[in-house]
SERO-4910 file (N, C-alpha, C, O; in steps of 0.05 Angstrom, whole numbers):
BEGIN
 pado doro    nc1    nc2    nc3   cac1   cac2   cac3    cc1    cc2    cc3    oc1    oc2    oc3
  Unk    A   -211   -209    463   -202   -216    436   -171   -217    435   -154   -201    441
  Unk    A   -169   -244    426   -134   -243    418   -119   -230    393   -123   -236    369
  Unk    A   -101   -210    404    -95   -195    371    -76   -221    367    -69   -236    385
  Unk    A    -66   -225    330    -35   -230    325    -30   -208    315    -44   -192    303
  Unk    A     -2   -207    322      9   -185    304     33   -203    289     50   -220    296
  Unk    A     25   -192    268     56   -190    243     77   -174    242     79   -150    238
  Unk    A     98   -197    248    117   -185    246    138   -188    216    152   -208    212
  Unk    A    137   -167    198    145   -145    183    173   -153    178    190   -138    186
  Unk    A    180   -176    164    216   -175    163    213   -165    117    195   -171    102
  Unk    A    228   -157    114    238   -142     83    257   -165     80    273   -172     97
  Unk    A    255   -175     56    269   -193     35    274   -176     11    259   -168     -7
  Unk    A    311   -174     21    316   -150      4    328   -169    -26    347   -183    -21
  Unk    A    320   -170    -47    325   -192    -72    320   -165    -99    309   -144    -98
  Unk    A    331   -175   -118    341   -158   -142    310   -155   -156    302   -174   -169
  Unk    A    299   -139   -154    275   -121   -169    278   -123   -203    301   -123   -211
  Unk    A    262   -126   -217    264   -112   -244    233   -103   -258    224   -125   -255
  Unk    A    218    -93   -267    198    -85   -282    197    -96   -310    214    -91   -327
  Unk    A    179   -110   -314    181   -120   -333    194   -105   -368    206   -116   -387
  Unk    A    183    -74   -364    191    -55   -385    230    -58   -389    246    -67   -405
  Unk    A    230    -47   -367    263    -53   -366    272    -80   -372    287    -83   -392
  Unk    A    263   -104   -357    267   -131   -364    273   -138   -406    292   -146   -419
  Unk    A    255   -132   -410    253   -136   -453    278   -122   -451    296   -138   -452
  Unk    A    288    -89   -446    302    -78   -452    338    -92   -448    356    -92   -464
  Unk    A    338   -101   -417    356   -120   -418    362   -140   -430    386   -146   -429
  Unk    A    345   -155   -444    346   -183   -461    348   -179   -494    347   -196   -512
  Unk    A    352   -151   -493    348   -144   -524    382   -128   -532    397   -131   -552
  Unk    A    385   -111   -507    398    -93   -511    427   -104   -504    432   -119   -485
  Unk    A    451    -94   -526    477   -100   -517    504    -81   -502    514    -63   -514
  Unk    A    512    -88   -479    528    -73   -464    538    -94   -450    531   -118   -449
  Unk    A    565    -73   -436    586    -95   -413    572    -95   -384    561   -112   -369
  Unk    A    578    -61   -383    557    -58   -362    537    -38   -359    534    -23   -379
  Unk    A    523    -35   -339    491    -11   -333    496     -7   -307    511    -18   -290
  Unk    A    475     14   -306    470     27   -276    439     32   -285    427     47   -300
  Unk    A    432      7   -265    396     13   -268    401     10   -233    421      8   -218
  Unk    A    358     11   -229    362     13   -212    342    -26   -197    319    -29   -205
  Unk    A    351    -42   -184    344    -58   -174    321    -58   -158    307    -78   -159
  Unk    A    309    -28   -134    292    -35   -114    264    -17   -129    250     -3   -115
  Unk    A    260    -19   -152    237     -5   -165    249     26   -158    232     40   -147
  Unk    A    273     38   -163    273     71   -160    286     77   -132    282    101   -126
  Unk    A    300     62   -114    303     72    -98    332     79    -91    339     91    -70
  Unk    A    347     70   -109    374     66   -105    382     51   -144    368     40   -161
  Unk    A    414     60   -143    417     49   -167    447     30   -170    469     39   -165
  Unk    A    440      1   -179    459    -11   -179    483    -22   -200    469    -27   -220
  Unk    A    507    -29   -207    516    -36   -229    513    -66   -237    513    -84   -220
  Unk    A    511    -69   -257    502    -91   -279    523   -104   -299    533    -94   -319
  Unk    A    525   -127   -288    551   -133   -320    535   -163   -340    523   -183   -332
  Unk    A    541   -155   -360    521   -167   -375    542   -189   -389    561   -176   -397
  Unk    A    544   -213   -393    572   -229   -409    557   -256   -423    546   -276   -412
  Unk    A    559   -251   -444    536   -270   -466    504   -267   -455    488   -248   -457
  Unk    A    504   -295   -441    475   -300   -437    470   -298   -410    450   -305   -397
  Unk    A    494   -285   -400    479   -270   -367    487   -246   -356    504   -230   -364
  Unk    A    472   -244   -337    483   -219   -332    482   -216   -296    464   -225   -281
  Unk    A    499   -206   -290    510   -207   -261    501   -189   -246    504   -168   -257
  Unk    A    487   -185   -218    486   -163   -205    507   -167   -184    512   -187   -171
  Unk    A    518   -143   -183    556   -148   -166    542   -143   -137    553   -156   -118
  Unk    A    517   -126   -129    511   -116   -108    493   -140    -80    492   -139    -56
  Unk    A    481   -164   -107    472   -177    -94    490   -209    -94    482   -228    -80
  Unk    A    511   -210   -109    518   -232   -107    505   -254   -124    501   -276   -114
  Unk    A    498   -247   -149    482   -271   -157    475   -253   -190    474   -230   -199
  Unk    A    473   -276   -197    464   -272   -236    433   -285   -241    419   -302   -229
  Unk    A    430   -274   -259    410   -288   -277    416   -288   -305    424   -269   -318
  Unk    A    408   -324   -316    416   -335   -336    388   -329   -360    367   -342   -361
  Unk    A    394   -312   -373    377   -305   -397    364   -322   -402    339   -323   -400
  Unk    A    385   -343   -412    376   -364   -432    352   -381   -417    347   -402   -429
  Unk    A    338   -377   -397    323   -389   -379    300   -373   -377    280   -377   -364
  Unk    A    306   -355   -393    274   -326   -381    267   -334   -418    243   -339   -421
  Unk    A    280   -336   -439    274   -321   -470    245   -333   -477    231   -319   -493
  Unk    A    235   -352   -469    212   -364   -471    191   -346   -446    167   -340   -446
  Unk    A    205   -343   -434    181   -332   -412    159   -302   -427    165   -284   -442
  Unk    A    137   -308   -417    119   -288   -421    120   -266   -398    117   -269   -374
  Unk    A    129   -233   -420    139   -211   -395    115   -191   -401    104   -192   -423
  Unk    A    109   -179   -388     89   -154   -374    102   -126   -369    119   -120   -353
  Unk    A     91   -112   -388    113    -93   -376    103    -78   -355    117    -58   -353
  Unk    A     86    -78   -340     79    -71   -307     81    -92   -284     72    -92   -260
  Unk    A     90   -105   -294     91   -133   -276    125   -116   -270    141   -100   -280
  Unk    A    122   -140   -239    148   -138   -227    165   -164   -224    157   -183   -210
  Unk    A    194   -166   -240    202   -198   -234    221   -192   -209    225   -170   -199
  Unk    A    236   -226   -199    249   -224   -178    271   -249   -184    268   -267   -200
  Unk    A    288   -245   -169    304   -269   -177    307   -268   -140    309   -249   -124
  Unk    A    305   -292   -136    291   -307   -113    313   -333   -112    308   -355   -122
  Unk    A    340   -327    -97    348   -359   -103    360   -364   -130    375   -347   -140
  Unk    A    354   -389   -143    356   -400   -167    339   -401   -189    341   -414   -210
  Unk    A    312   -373   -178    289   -373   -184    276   -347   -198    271   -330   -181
  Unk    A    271   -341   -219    261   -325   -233    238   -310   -236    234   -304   -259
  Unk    A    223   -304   -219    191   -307   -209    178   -277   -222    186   -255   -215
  Unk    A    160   -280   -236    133   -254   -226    127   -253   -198    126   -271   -181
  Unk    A    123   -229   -195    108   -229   -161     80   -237   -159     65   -217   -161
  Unk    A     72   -253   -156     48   -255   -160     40   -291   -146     51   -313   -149
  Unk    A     15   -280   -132      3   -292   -121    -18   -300   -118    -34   -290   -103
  Unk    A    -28   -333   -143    -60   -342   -148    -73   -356   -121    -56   -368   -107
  Unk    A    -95   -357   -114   -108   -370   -102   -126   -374   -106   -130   -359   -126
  Unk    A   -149   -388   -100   -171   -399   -121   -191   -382   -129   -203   -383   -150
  Unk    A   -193   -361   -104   -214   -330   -111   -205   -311   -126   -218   -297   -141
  Unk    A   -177   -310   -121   -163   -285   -122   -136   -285   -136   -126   -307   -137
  Unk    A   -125   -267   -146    -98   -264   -171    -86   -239   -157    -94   -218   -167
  Unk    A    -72   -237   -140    -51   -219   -137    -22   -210   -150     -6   -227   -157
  Unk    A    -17   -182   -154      6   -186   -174     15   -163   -160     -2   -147   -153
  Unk    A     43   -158   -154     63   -132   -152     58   -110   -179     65   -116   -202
  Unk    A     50    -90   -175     46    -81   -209     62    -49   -203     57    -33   -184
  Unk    A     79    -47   -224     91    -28   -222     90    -10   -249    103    -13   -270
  Unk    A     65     18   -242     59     20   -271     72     49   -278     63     63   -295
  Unk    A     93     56   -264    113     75   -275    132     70   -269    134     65   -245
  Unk    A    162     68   -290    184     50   -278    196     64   -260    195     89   -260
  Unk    A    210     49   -239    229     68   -219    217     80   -193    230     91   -176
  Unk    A    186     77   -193    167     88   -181    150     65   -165    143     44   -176
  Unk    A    146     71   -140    129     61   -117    107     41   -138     95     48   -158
  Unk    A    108     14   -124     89      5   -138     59     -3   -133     54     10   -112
  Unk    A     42    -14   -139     19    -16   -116     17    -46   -128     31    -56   -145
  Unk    A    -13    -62   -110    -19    -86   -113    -45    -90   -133    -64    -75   -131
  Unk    A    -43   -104   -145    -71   -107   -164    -87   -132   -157    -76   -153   -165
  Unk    A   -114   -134   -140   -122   -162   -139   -151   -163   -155   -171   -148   -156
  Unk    A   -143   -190   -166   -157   -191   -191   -173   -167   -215   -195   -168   -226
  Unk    A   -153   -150   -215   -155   -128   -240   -166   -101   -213   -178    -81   -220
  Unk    A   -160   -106   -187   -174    -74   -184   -151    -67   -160   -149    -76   -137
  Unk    A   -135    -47   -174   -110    -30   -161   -116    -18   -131   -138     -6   -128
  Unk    A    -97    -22   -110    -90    -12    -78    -90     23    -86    -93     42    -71
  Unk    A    -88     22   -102    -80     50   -104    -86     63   -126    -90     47   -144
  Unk    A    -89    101   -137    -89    114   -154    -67    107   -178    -45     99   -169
  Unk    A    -68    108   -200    -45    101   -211    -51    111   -245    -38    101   -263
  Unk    A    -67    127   -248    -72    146   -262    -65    178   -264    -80    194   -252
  Unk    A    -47    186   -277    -29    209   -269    -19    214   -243    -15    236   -235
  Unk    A    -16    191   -228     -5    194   -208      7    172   -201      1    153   -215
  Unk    A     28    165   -176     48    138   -182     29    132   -142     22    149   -125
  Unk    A     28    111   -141     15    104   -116     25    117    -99     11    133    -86
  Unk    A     59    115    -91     70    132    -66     63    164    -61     70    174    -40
  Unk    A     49    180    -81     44    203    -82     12    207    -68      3    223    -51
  Unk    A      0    185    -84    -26    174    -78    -29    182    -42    -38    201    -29
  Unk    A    -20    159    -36    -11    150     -6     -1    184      7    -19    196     20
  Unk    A     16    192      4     21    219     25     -7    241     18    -16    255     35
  Unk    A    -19    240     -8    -44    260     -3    -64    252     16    -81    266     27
  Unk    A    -58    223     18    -78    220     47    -71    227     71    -82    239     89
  Unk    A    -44    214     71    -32    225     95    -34    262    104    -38    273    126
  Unk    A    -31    271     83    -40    298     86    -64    300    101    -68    306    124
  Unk    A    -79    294     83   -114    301     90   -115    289    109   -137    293    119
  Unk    A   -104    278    122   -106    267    148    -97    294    174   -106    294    197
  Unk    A    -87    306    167    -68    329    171    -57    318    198    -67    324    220
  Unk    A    -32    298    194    -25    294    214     -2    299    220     13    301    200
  Unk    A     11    301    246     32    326    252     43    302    283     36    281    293
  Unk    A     67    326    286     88    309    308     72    293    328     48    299    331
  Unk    A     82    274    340     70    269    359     55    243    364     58    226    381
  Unk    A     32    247    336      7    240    336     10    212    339     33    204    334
  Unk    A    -12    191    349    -15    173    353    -29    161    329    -51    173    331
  Unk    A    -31    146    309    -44    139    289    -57    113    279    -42     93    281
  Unk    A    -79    110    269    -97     82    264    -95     88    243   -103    111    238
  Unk    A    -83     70    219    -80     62    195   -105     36    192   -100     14    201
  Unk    A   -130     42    179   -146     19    186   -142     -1    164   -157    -20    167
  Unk    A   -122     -1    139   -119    -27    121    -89    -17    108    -82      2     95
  Unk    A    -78    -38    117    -49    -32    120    -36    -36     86    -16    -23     81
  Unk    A    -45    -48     69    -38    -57     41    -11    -60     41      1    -77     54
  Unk    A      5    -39     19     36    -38     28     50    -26     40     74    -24     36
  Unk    A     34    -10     61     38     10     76     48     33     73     66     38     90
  Unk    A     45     47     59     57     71     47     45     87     64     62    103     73
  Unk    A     10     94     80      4    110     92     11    107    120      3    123    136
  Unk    A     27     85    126     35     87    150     70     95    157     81    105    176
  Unk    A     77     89    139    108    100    127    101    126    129    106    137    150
  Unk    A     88    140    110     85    168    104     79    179    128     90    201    131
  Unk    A     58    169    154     45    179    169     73    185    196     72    204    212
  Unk    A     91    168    195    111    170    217    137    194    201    153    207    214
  Unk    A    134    192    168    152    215    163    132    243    160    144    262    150
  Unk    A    108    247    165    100    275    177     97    276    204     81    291    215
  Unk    A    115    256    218    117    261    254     98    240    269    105    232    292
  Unk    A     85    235    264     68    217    280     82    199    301     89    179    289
  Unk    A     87    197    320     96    178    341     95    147    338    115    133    337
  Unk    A     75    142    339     61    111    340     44    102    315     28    121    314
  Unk    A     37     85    294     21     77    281     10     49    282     24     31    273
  Unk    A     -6     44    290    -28     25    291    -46     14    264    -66     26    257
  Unk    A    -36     -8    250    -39    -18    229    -57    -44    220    -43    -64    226
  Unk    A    -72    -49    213    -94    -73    201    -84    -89    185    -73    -75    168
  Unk    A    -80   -114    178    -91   -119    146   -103   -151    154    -90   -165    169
  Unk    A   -130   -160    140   -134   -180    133   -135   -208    118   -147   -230    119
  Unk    A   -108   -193     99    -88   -216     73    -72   -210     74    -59   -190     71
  Unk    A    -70   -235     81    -31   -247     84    -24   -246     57     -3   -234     53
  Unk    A    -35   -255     37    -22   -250     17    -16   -230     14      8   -228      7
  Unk    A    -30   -204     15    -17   -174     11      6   -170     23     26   -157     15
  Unk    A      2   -184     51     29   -170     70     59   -191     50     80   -180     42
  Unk    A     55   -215     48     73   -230     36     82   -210     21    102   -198     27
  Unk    A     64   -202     -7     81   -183    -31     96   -155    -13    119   -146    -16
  Unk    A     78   -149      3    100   -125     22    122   -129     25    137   -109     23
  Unk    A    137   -155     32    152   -160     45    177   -153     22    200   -146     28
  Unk    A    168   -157      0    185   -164    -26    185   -136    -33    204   -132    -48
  Unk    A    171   -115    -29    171    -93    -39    192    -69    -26    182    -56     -7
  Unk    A    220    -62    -33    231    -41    -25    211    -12     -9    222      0      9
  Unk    A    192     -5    -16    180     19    -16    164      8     15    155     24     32
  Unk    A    163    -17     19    144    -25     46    167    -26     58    163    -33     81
  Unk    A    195    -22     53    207    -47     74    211    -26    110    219    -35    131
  Unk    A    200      4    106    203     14    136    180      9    151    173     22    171
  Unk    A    163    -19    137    135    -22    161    162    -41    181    155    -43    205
  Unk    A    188    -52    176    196    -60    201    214    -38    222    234    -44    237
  Unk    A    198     -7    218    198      8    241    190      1    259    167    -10    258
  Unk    A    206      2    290    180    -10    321    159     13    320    143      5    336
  Unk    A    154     30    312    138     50    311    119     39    307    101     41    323
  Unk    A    118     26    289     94     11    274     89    -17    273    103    -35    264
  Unk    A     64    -15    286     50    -50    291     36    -53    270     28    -36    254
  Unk    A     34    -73    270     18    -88    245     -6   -108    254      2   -131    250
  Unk    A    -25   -107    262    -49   -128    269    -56   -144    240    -55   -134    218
  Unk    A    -63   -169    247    -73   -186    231   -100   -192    233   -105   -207    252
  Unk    A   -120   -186    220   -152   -187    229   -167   -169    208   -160   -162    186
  Unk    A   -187   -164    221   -205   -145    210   -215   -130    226   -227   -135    246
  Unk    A   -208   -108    215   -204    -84    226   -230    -65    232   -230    -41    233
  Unk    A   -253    -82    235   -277    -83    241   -282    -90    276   -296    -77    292
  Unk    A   -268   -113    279   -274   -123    303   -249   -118    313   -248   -116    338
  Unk    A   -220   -113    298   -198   -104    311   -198    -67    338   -187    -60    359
  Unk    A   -217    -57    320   -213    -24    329   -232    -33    353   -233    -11    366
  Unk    A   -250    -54    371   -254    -53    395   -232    -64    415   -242    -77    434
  Unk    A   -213    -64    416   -193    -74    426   -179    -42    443   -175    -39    467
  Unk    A   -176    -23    423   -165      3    434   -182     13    456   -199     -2    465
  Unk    A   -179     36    467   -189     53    488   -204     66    471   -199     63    447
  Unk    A   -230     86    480   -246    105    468   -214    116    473   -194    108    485
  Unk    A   -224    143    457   -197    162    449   -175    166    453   -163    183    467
  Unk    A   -164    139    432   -141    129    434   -117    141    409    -93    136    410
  Unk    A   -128    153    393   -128    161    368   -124    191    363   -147    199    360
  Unk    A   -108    210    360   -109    237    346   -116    232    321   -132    249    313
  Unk    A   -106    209    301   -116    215    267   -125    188    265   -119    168    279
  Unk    A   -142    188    243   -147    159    229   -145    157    200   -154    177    190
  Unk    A   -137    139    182   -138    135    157   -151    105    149   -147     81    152
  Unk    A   -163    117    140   -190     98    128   -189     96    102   -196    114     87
  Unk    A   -180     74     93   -175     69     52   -175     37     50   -158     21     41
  Unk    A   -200     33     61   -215      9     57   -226     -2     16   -236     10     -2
  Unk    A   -216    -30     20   -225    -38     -3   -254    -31    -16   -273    -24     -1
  Unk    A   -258    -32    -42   -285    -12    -53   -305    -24    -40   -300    -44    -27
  Unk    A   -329    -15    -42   -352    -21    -23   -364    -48    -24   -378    -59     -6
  Unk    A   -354    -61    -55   -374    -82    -56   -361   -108    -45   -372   -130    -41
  Unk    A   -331    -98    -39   -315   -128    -27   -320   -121      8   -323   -140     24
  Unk    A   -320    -96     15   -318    -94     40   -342    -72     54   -333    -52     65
  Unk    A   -366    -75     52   -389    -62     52   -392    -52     84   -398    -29     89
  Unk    A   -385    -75    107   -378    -68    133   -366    -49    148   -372    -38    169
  Unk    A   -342    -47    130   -321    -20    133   -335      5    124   -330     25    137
  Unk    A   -350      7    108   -364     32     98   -396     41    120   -410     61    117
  Unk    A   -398     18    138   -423     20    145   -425     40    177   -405     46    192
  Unk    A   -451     47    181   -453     75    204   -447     56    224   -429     69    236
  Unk    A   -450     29    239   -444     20    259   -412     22    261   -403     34    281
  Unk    A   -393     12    242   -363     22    243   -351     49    247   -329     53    258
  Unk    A   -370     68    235   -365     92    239   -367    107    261   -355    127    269
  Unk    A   -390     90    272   -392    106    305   -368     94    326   -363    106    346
  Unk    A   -349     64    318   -329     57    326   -298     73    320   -276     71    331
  Unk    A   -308     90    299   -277    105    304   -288    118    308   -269    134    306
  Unk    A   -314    139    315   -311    167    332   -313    161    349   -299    177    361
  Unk    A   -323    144    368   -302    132    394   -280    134    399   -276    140    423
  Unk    A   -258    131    385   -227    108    386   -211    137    381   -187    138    385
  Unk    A   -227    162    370   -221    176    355   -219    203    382   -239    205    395
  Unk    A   -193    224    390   -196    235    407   -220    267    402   -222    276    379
  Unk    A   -231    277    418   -234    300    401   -223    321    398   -206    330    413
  Unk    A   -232    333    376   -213    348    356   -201    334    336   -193    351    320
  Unk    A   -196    314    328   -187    296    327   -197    293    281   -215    305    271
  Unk    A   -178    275    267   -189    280    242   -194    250    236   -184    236    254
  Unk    A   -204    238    219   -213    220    202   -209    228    166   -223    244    153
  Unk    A   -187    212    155   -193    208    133   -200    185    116   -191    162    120
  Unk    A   -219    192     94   -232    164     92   -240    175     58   -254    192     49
  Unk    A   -216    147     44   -222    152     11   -244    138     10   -254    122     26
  Unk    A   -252    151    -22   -282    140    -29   -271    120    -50   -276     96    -54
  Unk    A   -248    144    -68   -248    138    -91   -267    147   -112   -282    166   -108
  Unk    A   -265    135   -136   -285    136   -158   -301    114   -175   -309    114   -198
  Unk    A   -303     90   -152   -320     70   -166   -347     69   -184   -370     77   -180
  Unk    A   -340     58   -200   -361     64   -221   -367     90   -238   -388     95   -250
  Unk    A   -344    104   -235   -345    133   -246   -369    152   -238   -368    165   -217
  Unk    A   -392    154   -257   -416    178   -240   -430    154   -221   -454    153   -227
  Unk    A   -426    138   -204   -439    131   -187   -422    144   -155   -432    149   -133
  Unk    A   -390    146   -166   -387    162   -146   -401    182   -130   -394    179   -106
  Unk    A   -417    199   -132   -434    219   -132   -448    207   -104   -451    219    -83
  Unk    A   -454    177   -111   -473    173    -85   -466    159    -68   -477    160    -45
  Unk    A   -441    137    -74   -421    136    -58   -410    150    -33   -407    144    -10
  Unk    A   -405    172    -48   -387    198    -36   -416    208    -11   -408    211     12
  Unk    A   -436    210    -15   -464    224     -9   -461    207      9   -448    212     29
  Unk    A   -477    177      2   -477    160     32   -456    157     49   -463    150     72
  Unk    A   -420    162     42   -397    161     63   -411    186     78   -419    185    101
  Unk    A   -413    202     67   -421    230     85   -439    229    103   -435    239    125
  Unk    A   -463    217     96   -478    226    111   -483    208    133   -497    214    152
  Unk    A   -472    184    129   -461    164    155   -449    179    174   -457    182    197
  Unk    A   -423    192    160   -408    202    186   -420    225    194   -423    218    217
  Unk    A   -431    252    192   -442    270    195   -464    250    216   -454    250    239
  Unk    A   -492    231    214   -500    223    233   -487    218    263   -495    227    284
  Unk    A   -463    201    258   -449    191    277   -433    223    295   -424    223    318
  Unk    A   -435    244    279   -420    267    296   -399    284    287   -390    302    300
  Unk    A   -391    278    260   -363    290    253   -381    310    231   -403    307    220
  Unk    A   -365    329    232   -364    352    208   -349    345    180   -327    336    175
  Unk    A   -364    351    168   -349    330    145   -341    351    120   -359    367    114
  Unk    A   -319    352    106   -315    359     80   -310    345     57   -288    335     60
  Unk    A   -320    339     36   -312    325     19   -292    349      3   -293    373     -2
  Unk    A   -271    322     -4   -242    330    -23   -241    311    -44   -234    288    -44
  Unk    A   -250    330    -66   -244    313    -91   -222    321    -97   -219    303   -113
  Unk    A   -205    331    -98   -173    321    -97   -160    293    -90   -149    279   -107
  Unk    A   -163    287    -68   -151    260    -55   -182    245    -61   -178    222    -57
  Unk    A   -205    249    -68   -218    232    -72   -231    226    -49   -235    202    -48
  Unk    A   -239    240    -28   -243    223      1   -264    245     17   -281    261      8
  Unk    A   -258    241     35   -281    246     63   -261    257     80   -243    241     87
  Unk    A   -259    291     92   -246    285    110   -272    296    140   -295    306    141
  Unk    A   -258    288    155   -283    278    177   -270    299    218   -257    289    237
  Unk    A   -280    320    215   -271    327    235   -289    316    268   -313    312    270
  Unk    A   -275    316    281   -294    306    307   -295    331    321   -278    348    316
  Unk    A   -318    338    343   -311    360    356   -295    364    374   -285    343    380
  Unk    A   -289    377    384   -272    395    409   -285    379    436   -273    363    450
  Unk    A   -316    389    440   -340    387    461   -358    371    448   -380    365    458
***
């Protein structure tokens, strides 16, 4: 099998949230200190009639060109060029959008109305390290990230020590919005590869126990039913060293159907060999392999 791998370049361009956005077009001042990369840094702003200047990027945007536009206040805009854009990406199945639903804060991807991430009392980047946790992974480790989204669990997974991460994703469009997103831009660590595929037929490519940890936060069951199934599962306790952990969100699809969701992830992996605890905290499966 031929891998591609993606290679990961960050297009660093002026951020805004739509909430903040109204607030700029309404509000009068010379200058501000907001922040441009969704929260990560904060830049100055000079505002003079009907535009307003960012000194940091070299470039303005002309008001008088957005006042008609329809704004979102979880949506993310960009000024792109000469170009004023939502992030967002239609294709004839599918509606992708940058959605940033606490300002200043990590954002996640929404395709067609169903979020990459937790985003209910919690901001996605926080989301992302409780797996990394439950993953309990530590210096060293070698790591399979099995759906790369905007990579926050593979970012997170190399700042609790991990050595190496080994990364999936099957839409380019997702990786595109990555690229635009400040909070992805350390997937262009060499630490971290990025495979293009599916990560079904990708994980026979590695060695049996190739792996100290795995993170498993596969799309919900009914888009990606394969990823959830016992034949895949006996493919990472393979790939998987022993001793070795597996974490694998369920989530809460369908609210009380969770229940059986959660039941059949378990008792897949439990067949295949792992000791299993369910964590309703992080929402997931965590999946120990043995020692012997």
């Amino acid at each position: 099998m031929l891998l591609e791998i993606f290679q990961y370049k960050y297009r660093n361009v002026p951020l805004i949230p739509g909430k903040l956005l109204k607030e700029l077009l309404h509000e009068k001042f010379l200058e501000k200190y907001i922040s441009l990369d969704l929260g990560i840094s904060v830049s100055r702003i000079i505002k003079d009639s009907n535009v307003i200047y960012f000194e940091e990027y070299n470039t303005k945007l002309k008001l008088n060109g957005i006042v008609n536009m329809r704004i979102k206040d979880d949506c993310v805009y960009a000024l792109i060029g000469d170009e004023f854009l939502e992030l967002s990406i239609p294709t004839k199945n599918r509606f992708y959008k940058l959605k940033a639903p606490y300002p200043n804060k990590a954002p996640t991807i929404e395709i067609s109305g169903i979020h990459m991430h937790r985003i209910k009392d919690i901001d996605p980047w926080k989301d992302s390290l409780i797996k990394v946790k439950r993953a309990r992974i530590k210096r060293s480790h070698v790591v399979l990230d099995t759906c790369t989204g905007l990579g926050y669990t593979a970012i997170g997974s190399l700042r609790f020590g991990a050595s190496k991460v080994y990364t999936v994703e099957i839409d380019e469009n997702v990786l595109a919005l990555s690229q635009l997103n400040p909070w992805s831009r350390f997937l262009e660590d060499k630490r971290i590869t990025i495979f293009l595929g599916d990560v079904y037929d990708v994980v026979d490519v590695f060695e049996d126990e190739a792996f100290d940890r795995i993170i498993h936060d596969p799309p919900r069951f009914s888009l990606s039913g394969h990823l959830y199934s016992e034949s895949f599962y006996r493919k990472l306790y393979r790939k998987l060293k022993p001793g070795g952990v597996l974490f694998h969100y369920t989530g809460t699809p369908g609210g009380k159907r969770r229940v059986s969701i959660t039941k059949g992830v378990a008792e897949r992996l439990r067949r295949v060999g792992f000791y299993i605890r369910v964590d309703p905290i992080s929402q997931g499966v965590i999946a120990f392999k043995p020692r012997v």
